[in-house]
Z-matrix of the N, CA and C atoms (Angstrom, degrees):
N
C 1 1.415
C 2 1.515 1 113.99
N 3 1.412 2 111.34 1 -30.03
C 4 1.587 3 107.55 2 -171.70
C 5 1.766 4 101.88 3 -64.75
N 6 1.794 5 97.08 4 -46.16
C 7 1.388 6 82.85 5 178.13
C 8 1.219 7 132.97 6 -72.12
N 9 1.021 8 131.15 7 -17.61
C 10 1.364 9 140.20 8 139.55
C 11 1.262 10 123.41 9 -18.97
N 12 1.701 11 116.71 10 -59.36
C 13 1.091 12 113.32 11 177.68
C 14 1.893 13 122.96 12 -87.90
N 15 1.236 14 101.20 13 -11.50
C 16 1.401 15 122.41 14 171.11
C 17 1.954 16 100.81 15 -63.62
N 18 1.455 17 85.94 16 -49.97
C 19 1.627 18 81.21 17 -165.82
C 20 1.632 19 119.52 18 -67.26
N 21 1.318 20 112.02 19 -20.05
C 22 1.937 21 143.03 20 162.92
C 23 1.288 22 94.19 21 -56.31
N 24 1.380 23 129.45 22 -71.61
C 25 0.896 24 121.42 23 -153.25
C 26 1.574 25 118.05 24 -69.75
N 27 1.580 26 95.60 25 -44.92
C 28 2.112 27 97.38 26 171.73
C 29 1.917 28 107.34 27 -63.30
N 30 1.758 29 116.14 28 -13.55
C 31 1.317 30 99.39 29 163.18
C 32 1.551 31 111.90 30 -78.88
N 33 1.210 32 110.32 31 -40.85
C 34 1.499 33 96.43 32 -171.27
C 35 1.284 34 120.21 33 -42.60
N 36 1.587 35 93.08 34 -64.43
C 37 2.294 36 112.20 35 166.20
C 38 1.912 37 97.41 36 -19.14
N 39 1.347 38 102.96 37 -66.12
C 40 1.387 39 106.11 38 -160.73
C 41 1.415 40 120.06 39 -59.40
N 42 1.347 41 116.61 40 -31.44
C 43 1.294 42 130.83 41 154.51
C 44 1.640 43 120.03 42 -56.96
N 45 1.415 44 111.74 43 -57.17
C 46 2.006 45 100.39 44 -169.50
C 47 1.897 46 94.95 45 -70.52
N 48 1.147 47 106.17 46 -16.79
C 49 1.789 48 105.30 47 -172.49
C 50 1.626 49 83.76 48 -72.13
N 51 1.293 50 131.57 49 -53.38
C 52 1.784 51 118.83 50 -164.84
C 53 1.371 52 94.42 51 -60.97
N 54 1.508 53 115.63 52 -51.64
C 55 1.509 54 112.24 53 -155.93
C 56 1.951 55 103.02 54 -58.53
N 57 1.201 56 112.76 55 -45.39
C 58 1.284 57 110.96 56 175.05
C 59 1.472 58 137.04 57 -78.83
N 60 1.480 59 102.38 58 0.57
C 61 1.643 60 120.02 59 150.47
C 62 2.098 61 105.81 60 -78.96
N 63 1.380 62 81.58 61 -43.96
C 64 2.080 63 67.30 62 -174.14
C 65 1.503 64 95.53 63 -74.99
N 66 1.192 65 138.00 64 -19.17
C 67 1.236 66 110.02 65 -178.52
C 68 1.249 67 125.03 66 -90.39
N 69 1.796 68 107.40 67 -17.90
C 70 1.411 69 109.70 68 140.90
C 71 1.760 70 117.00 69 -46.35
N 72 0.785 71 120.29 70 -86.37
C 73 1.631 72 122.00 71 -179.83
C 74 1.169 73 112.70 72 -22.43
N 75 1.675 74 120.66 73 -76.80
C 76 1.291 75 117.90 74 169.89
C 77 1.432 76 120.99 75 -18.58
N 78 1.648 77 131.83 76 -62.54
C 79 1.161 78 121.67 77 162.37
C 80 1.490 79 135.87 78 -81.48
N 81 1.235 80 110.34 79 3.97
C 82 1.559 81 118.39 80 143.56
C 83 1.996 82 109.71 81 -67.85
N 84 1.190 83 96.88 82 -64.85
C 85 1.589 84 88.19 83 -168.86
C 86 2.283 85 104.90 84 -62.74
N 87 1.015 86 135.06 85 -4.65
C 88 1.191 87 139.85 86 170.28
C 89 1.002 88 114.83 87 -98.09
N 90 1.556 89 136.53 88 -37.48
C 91 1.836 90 129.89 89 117.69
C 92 1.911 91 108.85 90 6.63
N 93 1.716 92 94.13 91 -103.65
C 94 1.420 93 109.05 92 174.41
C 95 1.746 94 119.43 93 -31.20
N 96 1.224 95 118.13 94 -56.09
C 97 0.806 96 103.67 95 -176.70
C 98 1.460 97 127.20 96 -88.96
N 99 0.977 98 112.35 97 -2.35
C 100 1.917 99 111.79 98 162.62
C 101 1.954 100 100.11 99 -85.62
N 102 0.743 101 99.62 100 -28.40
C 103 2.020 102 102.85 101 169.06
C 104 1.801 103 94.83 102 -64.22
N 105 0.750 104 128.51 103 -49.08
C 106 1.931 105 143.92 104 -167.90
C 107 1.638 106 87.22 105 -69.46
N 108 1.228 107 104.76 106 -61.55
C 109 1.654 108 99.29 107 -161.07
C 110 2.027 109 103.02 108 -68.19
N 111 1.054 110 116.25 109 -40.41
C 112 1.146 111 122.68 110 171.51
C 113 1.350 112 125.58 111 -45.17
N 114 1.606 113 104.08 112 -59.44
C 115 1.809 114 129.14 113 162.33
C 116 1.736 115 90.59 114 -40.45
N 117 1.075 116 119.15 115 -75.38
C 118 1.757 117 133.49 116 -162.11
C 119 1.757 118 101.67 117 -48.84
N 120 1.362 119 111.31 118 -30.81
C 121 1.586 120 109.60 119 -161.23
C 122 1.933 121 87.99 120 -89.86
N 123 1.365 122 126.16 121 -26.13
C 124 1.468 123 116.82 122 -145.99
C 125 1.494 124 70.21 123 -88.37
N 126 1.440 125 142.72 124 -56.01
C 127 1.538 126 133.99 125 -138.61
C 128 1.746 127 105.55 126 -81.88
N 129 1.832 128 99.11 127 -21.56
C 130 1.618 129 89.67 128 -173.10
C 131 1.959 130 99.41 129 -74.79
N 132 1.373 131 105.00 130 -28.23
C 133 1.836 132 108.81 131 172.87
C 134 1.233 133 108.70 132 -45.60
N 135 1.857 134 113.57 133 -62.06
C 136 1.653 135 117.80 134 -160.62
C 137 1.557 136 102.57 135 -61.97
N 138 2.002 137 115.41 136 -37.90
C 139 1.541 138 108.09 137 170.23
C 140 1.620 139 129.83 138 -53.00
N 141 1.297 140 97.42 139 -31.77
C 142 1.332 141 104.92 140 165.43
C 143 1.484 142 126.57 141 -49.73
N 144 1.639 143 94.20 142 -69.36
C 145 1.883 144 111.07 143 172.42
C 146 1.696 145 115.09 144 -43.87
N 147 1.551 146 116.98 145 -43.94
C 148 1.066 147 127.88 146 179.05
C 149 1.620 148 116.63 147 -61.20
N 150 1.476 149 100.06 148 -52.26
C 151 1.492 150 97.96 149 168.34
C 152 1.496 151 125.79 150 -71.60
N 153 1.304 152 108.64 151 -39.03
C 154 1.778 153 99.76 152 154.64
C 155 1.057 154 128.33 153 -12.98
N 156 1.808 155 98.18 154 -78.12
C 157 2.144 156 130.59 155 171.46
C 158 1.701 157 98.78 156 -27.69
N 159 1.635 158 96.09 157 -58.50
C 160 1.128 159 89.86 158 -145.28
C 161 1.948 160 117.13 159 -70.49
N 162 1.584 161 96.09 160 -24.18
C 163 1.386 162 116.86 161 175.84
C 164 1.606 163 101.64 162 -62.07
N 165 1.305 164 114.27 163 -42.31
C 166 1.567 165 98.17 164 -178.85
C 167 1.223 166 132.54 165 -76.35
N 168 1.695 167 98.90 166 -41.76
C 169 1.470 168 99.75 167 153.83
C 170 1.753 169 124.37 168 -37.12
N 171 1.084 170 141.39 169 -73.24
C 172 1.116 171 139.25 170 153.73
C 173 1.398 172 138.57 171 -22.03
N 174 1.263 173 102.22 172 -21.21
C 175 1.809 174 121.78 173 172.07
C 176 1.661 175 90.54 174 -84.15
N 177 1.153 176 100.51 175 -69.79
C 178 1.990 177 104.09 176 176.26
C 179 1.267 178 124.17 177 -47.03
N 180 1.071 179 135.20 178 -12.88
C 181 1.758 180 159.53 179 -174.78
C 182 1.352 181 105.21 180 -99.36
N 183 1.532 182 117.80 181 -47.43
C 184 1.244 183 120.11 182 173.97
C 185 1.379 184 109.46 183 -49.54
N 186 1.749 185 96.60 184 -89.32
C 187 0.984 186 102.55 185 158.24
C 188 1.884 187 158.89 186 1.57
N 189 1.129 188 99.52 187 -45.55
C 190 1.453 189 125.43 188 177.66
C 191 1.436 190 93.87 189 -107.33
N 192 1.336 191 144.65 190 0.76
C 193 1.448 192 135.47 191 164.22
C 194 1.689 193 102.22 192 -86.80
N 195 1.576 194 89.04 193 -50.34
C 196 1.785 195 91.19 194 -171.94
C 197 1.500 196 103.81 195 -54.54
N 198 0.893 197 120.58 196 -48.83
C 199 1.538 198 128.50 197 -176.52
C 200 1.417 199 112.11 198 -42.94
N 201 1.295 200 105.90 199 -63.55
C 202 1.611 201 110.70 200 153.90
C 203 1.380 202 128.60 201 -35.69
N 204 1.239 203 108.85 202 -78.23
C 205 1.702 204 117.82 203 172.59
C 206 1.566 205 103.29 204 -20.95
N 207 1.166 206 122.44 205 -61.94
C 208 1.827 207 148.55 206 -169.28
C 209 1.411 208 109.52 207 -56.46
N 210 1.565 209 107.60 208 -50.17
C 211 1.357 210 90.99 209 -176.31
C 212 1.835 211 100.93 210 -89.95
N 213 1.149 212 128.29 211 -8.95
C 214 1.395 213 140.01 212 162.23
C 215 1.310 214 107.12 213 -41.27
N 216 1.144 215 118.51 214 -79.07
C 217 1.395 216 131.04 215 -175.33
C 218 1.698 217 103.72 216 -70.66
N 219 1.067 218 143.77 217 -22.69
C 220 1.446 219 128.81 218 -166.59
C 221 2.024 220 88.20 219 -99.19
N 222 1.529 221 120.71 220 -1.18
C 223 1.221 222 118.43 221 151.26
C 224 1.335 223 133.27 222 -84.39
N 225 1.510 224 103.81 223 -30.91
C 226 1.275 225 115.10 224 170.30
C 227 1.333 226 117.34 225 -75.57
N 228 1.302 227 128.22 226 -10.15
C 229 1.252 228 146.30 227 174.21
C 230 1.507 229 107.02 228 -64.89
N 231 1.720 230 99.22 229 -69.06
C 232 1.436 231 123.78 230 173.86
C 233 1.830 232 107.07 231 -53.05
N 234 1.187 233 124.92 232 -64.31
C 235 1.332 234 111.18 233 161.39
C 236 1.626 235 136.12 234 -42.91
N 237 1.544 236 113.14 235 -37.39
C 238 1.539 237 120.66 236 155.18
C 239 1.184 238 121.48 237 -31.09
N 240 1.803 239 106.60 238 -68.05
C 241 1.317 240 114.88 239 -176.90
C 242 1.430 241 129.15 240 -64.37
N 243 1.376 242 114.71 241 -29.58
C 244 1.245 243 138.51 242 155.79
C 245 1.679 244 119.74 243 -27.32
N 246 1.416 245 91.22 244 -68.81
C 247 1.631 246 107.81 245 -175.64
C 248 1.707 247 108.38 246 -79.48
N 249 1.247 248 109.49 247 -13.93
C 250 1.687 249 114.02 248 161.07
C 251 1.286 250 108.76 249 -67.60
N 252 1.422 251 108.07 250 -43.39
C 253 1.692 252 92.47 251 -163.77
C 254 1.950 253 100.83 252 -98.58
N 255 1.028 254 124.64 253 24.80
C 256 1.546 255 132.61 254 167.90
C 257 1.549 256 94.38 255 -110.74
N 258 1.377 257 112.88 256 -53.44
C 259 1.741 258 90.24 257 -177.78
C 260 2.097 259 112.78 258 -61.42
N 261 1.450 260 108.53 259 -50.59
C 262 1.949 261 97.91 260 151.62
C 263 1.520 262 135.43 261 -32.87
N 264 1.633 263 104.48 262 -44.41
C 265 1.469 264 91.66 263 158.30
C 266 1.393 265 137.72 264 -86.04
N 267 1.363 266 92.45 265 -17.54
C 268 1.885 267 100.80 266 -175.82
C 269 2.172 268 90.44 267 -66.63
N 270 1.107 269 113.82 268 -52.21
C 271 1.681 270 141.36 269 -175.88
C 272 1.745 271 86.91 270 -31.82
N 273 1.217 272 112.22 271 -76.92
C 274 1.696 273 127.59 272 -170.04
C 275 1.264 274 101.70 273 -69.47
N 276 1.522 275 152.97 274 -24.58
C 277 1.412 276 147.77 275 169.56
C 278 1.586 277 92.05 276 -75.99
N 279 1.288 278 113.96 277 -37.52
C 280 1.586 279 87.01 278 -160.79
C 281 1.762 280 99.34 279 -79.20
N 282 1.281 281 114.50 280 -38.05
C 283 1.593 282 104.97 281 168.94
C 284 1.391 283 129.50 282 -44.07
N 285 1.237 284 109.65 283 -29.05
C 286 1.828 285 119.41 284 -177.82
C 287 1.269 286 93.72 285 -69.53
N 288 1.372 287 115.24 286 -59.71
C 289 1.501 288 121.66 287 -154.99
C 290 1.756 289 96.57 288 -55.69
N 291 1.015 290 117.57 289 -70.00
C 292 1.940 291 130.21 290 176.26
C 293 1.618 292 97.81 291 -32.10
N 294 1.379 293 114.56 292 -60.83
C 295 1.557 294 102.40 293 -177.72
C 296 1.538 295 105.75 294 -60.50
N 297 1.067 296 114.46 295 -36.08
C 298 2.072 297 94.35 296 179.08
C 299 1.089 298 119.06 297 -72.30
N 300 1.559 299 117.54 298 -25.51
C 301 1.271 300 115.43 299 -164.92
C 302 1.554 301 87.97 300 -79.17
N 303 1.524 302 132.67 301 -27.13
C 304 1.613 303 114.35 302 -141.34
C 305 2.075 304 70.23 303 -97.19
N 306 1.211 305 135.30 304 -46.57
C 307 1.382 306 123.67 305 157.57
C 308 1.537 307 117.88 306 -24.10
N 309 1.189 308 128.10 307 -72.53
C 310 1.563 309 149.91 308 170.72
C 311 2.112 310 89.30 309 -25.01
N 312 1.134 311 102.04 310 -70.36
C 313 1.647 312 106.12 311 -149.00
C 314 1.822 313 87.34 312 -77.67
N 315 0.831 314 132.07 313 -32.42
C 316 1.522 315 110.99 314 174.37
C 317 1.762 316 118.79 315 -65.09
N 318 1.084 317 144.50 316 -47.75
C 319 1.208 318 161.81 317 122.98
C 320 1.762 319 90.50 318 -14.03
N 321 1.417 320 135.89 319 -61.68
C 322 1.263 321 104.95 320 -159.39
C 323 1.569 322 93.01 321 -75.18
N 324 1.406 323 134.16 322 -65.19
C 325 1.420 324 121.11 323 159.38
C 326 1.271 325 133.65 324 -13.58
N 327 1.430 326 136.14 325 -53.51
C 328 1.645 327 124.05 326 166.27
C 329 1.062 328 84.40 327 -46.53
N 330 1.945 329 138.28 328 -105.80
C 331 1.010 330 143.58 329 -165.01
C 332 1.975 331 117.33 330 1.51
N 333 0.931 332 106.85 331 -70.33
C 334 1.400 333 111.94 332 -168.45
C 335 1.751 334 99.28 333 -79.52
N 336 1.220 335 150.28 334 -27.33
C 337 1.772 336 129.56 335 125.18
C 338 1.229 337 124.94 336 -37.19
N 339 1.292 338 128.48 337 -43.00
C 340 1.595 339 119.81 338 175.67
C 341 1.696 340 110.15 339 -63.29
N 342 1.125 341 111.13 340 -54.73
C 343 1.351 342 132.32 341 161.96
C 344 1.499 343 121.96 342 -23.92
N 345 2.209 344 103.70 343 -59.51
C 346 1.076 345 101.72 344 170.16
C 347 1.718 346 136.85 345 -53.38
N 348 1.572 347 93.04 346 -34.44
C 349 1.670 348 134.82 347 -151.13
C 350 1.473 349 80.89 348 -75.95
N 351 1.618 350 130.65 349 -66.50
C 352 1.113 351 124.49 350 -169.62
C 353 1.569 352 126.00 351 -79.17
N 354 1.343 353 108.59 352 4.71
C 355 1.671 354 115.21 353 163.32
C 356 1.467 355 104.59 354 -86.94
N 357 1.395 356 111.09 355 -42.33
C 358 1.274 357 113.97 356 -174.99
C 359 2.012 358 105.57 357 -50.08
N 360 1.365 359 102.67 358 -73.22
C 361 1.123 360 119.38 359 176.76
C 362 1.643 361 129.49 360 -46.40
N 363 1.617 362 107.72 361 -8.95
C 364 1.263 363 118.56 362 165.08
C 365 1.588 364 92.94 363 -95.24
N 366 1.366 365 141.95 364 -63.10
C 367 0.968 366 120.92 365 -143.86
C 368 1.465 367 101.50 366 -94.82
N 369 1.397 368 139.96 367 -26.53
C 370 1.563 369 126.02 368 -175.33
C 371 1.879 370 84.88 369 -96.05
N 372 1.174 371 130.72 370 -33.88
C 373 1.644 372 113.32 371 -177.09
C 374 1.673 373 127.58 372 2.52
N 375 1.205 374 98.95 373 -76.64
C 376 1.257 375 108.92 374 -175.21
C 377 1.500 376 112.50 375 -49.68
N 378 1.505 377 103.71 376 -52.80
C 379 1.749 378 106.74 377 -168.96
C 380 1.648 379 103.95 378 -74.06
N 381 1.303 380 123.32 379 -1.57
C 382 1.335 381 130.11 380 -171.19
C 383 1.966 382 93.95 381 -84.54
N 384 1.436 383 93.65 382 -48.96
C 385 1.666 384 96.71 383 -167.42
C 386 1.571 385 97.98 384 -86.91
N 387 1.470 386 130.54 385 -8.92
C 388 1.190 387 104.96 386 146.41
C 389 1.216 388 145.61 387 -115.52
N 390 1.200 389 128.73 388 36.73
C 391 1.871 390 157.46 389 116.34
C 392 1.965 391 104.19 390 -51.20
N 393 1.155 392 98.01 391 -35.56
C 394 1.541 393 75.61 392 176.35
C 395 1.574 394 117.55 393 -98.01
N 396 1.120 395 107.54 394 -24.64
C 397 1.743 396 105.33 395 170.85
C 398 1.291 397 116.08 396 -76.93
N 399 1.498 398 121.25 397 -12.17
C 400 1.295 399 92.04 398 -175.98
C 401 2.010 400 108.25 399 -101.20
């Protein structure tokens, strides 16, 4: 019986020694994990801050596009008008030019009748003034 109870007793020992390793552990691993939950609480903050950054950045990006776009188009505007008023002048040069030329070809026409009139008149002349004198 003694050993019996000897042998109870080195289980018991062996038992409060486990129980007081897990209850070591237990507050080791509840240690760790309030350190974990802590770690977990600081990174969901910095995700926060980050997404903030990152939301503003993107407001400012916008922003500085529209700005762009704006002065883009209020160039393309300025270039529009531009090429309106070059196609108006090219429009009115080319009319001048047509009126000289359609000036030009009348003048070259008298010319080439006077021209005709006086070849004629050199070469039938004579026989002209003599059909009429006689």
């Amino acid at each position: 019986m003694v050993s019996d109870i000897e042998h109870m007793e080195r289980r018991q020992s062996r038992i409060e020694d486990a129980i007081e390793r897990l209850t070591e552990i237990s507050a080791d691993l509840n240690k760790m994990l309030a350190v974990q939950e802590q770690r977990l609480s600081q990174q969901e903050r910095s995700m926060g801050i980050i997404e903030d950054m990152v939301e503003r950045r993107r407001e400012e990006y916008d922003k500085k596009l529209q700005n762009v776009y704006d002065v883009m188009r209020s160039e393309d505007n300025k270039i529009l008008e531009e090429l309106e008023e070059m196609r108006k002048e090219q429009k009115d040069q080319h009319r001048a030019i047509a009126e000289k030329m359609s000036g030009l070809e009348k003048i070259i026409w008298m010319y080439l009748g006077g021209f005709s009139v006086l070849v004629f008149m050199i070469t039938y002349g004579p026989k002209v003034v003599e059909l009429i004198v006689k």
